[in-house]
N, C-alpha and C positions, 0 to 999 in steps of 0.2 A: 510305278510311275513317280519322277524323283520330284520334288518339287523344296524351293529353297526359297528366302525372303535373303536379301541382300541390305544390306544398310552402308548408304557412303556420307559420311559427314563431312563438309567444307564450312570454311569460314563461319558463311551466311547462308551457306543452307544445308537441308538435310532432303536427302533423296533417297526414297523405299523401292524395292522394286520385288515383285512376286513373280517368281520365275517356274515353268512348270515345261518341264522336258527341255530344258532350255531355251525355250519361248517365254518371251514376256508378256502376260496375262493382266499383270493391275502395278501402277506406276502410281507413284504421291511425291510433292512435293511442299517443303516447309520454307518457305523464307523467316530469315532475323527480322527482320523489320513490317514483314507482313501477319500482323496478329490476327487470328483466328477466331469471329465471335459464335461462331455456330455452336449450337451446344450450352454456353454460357447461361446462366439464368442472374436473374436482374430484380433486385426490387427496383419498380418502377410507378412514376406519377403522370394520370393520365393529363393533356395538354391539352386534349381537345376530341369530343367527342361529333363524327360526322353524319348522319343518318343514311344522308342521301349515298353515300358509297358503303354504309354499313358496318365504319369501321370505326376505330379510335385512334388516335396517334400519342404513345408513350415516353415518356421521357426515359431514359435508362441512364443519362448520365455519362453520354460517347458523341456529344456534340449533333448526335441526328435522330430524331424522332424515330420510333420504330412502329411499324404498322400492326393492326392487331385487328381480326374481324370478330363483329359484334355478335355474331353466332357461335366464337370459340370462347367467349366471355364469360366464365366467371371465376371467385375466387380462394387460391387456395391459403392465402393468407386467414381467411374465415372459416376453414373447414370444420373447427372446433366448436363452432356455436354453431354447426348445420341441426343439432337436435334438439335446439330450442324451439318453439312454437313459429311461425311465421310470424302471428301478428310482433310477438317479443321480439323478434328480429328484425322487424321491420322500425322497430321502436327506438331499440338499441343501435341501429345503422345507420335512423333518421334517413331512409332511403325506400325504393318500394322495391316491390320485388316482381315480375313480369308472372304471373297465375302461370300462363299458358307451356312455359318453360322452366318455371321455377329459377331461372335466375337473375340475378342482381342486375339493377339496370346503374350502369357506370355514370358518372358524371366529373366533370374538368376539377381535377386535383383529390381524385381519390387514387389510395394507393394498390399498387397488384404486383403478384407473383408470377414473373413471363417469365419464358426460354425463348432464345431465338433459334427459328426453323431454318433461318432463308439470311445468308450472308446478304449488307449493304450491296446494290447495285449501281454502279452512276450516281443520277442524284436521288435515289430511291433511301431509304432505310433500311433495317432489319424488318422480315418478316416474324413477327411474335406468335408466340400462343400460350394460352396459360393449364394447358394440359400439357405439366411438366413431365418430361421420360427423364431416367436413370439408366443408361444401360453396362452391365455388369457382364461374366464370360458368357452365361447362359442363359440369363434371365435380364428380360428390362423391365423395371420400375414404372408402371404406369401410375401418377399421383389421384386420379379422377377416375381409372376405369378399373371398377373392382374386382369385376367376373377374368376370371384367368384365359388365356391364350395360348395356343401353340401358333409357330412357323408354318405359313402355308408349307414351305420347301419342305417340311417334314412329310410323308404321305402315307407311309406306316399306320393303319388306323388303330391295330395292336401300340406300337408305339407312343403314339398321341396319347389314348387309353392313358398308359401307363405313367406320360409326364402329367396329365391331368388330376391323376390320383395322388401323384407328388403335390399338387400344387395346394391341393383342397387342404394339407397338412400342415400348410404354412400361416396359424392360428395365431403368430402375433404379430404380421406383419397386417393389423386391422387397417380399415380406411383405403386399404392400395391395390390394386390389380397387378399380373404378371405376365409377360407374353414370355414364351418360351421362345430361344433362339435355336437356329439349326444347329450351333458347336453345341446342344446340348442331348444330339443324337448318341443314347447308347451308354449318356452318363449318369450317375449312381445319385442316390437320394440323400447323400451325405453332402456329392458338391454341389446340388441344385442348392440344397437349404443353405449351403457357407454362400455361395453366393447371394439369394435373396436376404440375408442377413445383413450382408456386407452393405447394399444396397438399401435395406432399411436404415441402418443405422447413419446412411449418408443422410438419407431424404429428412430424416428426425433433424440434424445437424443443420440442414438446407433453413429446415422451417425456424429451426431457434434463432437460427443468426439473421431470417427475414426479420424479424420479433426484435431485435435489439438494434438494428439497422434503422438509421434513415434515409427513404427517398431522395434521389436514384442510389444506386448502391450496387455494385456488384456481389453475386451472394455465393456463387459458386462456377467456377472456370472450369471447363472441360477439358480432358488432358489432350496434352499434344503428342505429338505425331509417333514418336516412340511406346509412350503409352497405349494409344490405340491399335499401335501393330502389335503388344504384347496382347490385349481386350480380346483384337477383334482377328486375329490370322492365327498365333501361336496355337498348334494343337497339335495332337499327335500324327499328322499327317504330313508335317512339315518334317522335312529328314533335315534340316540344317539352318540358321541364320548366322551370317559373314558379315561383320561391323568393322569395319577397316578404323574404325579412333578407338585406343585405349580408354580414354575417359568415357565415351561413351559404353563402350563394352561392359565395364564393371558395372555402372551405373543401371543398363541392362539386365547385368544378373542379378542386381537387386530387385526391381520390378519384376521379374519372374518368380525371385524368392517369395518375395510378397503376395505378388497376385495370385500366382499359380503353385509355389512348392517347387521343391529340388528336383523332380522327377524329372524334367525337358532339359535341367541344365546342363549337359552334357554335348545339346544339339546348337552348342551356342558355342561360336569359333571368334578368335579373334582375327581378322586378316591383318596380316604384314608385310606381305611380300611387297616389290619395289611397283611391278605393275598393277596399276589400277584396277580396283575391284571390280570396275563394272566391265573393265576391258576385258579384265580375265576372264570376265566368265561369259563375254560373247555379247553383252547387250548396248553397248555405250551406243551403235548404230543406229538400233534397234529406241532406243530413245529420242535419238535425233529426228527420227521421221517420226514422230509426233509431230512435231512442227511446221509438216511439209504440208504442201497443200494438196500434193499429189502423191497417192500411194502406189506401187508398182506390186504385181503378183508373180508368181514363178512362170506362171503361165505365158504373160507378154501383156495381162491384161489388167487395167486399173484403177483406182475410184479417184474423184476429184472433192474434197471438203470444203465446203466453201460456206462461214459463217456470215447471217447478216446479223441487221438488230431484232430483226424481230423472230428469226426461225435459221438455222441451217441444210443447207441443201447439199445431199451427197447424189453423185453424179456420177454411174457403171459405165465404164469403155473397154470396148474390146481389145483396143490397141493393138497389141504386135501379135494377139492371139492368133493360133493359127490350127486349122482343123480340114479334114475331107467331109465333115459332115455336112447336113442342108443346115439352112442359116437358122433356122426354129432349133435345131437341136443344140447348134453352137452358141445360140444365147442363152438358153438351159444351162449350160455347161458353164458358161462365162460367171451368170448370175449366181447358180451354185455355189463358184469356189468364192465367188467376194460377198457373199451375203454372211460368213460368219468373220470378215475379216472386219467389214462395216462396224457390226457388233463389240469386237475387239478396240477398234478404232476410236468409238464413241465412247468406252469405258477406259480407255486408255487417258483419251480428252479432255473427258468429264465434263462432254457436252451434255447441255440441258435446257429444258425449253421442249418447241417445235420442232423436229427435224422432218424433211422430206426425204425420200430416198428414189432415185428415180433408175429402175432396173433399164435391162436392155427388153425392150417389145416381147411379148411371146403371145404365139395364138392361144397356142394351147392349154385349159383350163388346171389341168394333172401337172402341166410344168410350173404354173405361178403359185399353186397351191403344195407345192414340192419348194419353191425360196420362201417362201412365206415361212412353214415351216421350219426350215433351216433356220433360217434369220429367228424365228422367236423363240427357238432351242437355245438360239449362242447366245442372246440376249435373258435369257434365264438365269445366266451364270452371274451376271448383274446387281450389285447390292442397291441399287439406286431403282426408283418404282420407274415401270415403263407403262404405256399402255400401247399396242398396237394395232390400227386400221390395217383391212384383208388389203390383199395387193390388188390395184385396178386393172382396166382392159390394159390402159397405156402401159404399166406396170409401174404405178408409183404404189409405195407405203408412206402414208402420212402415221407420225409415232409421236411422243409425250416422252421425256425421260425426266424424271425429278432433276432440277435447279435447286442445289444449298448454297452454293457459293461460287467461287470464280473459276472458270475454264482452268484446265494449265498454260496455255497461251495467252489468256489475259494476265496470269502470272508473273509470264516469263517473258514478255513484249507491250512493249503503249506505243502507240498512232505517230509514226515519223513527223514531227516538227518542219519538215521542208516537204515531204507529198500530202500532206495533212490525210494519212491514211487511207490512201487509195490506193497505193503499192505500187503508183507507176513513175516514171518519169517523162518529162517531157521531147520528143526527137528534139534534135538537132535545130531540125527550120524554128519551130515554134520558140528556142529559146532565144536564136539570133533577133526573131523578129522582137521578140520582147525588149531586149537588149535598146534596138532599134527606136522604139516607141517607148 
């Protein structure tokens, strides 16, 4: 089964695309001008602390307070005096400390160690939290959780087993916990530990430069888009990636060199031909209808995506489908083939929030419970957390997909200045009469 990572560089952006049998599966987009704070970590000073919502509002130093709940609070700037005695720290902090939780109760202009979870929204902020992650090819850096972790996706209990007893060996990376990643099915006790190494020695680096910094301050940027497709895709299952710019290509096999070793670099092409890389290889279409509001099937049948502010609503039509079956079997049918394109769709998107999904009717209890099914199969394949409600009589799915940051349509489109974002235009009568009046 072939599967390829694409890279096309322009001006002002850069476009990834994961390509699998010649299907596009996961799509990313980078703008010049659109910086990326996800991931970032911040010394930052708190502004203002709120009860009544729970939360804190931090300054980071990016012109908008970032939000921070009072239940993910406290500090890794202080980790080092966690073994002194309570009353001594409470002395030394000039602060008290909550019994029932053990920690720090915040107040307006102390300082902390966040990452941001949850790209700026509108007029919203970053969403913070001060349980910093690291994440490395196979292993992420938890700063606060010290018992080690595997990948649900892992299910091997043999397996598991075996990354666990790796982990218990990793005796100087004190103070910090490990989740195992799924790229770390199958691999040897030599790259977990380069890995948690690497990743310790960041997190050390993280905390010295909090330590000589003053509030706000940015303390560490998470790598961009190139970077993360070396992190987070490059593995041995990949038979090729196609980089259509010279400078970025070399640049490329540097970051492989580095992160990974010489062993993949062979699976790394430079493209040059005259036609367009995404053409050539069959997807530049297949991109476009991202953007469409309406998606077509082979069948004749098709879904409608329709985002509001507060949830998005995907809408199953039969359309030009066409069958001898009775009408219960042909919405089986219908439902079936677009419940893993839905899925696709939404990962392609990178929609997030509320979505509803509104299948076509079905009586029958073995047919809803057959898309249900389907639908949270394709949705597995999903890096982003979902959670899914069973399918109803009507046949809706009410779902959750983790929000970081911006759609690819909020990207790549803003609110027409002459429909003020309604997509429509006015007939004819209506503009004479305005005219008129």
């Amino acid at each position: 089964m072939s599967k390829d990572i694409l890279i096309n560089i322009k001006p002002k952006e850069k476009r990834v695309a994961v390509v699998k049998e010649g299907k596009l599966e996961e799509f990313y987009l980078e703008l010049s001008g659109d910086t990326s704070l996800l991931g970032n970590i911040y010394k930052g000073r708190i502004d203002s602390v709120v009860p009544s919502i729970n939360a804190a509002f931090v300054d980071i130093g990016i012109g908008k307070n970032g939000f921070l709940y009072l239940t993910e609070m406290s500090n890794p700037l202080l980790e080092e005096e966690t073994s002194l005695t309570q009353k001594f720290l409470n002395k030394i902090l000039k602060k008290k400390t909550n019994v029932a939780t053990g920690r720090l109760r915040f107040v307006k202009g102390d300082e902390v160690l966040v990452q941001v979870v949850k790209e700026p929204f509108g007029t919203k902020g970053p969403r913070l939290t001060t349980h910093i992650s690291l994440a490395g090819r196979f292993l992420v850096l938890m700063s606060q959780d010290k018992p080690a972790g595997v990948s649900r996706r892992i299910d091997s209990l043999d397996e598991r087993r075996r990354l666990r007893q790796i982990l218990s060996d990793l005796r100087f990376a004190e103070g910090v916990g490990f989740i195992v990643r799924t790229a770390s099915l199958g691999k040897g006790k030599r790259e977990l530990i380069r890995d948690a190494k690497f990743l310790f020695k960041m997190w050390l680096r993280i905390k010295s430069s909090a330590k000589n910094q003053k509030a706000p301050a940015l303390i560490y940027k998470e790598y961009d888009l190139m970077w993360r497709v070396v992190r987070d895709y490059f593995s041995e299952d990949i038979d090729g990636i196609y980089i259509d710019s010279k400078l970025e290509f070399l640049k490329f096999l540097r970051f492989v060199k580095t992160l990974i070793g010489p062993h993949l670099i062979k699976k790394i092409h430079f493209y040059k031909e005259n036609l367009p890389l995404f053409e050539a290889k069959g997807i530049e279409n297949e991109i476009k209808k991202i953007y469409e509001r309406k998606i077509f099937l082979k069948s004749g049948a098709y879904i409608v995506i329709e985002p509001t502010e507060g949830l998005t609503v995907v809408d199953v039509n039969s359309g030009k489908f066409k069958s001898q079956l009775d009408p219960e079997t042909a919405a089986f049918q219908v439902n079936i083939e677009v419940a893993s394109e839905i899925a696709r769709q939404i990962r392609l998107r990178d929609i997030g929030g509320i979505i509803v999904i509104d299948f076509i009717d079905m009586a029958k209890e073995s047919h809803r419970k057959a898309v249900f099914e389907t639908l949270k199969q394709a949705l597995s394949f999903d890096r982003a957390k979902t959670e899914v409600q069973g399918i109803s009589n009507l046949g809706l799915v009410e779902m959750t997909r983790e929000r970081t940051g911006k759609t690819l349509e909020s990207k790549s489109f803003e609110d027409c200045p002459h429909c003020k974002g309604t997509g429509k235009i006015k007939i004819n009568e209506d503009i004479t009469y305005g005219v008129r009046h």
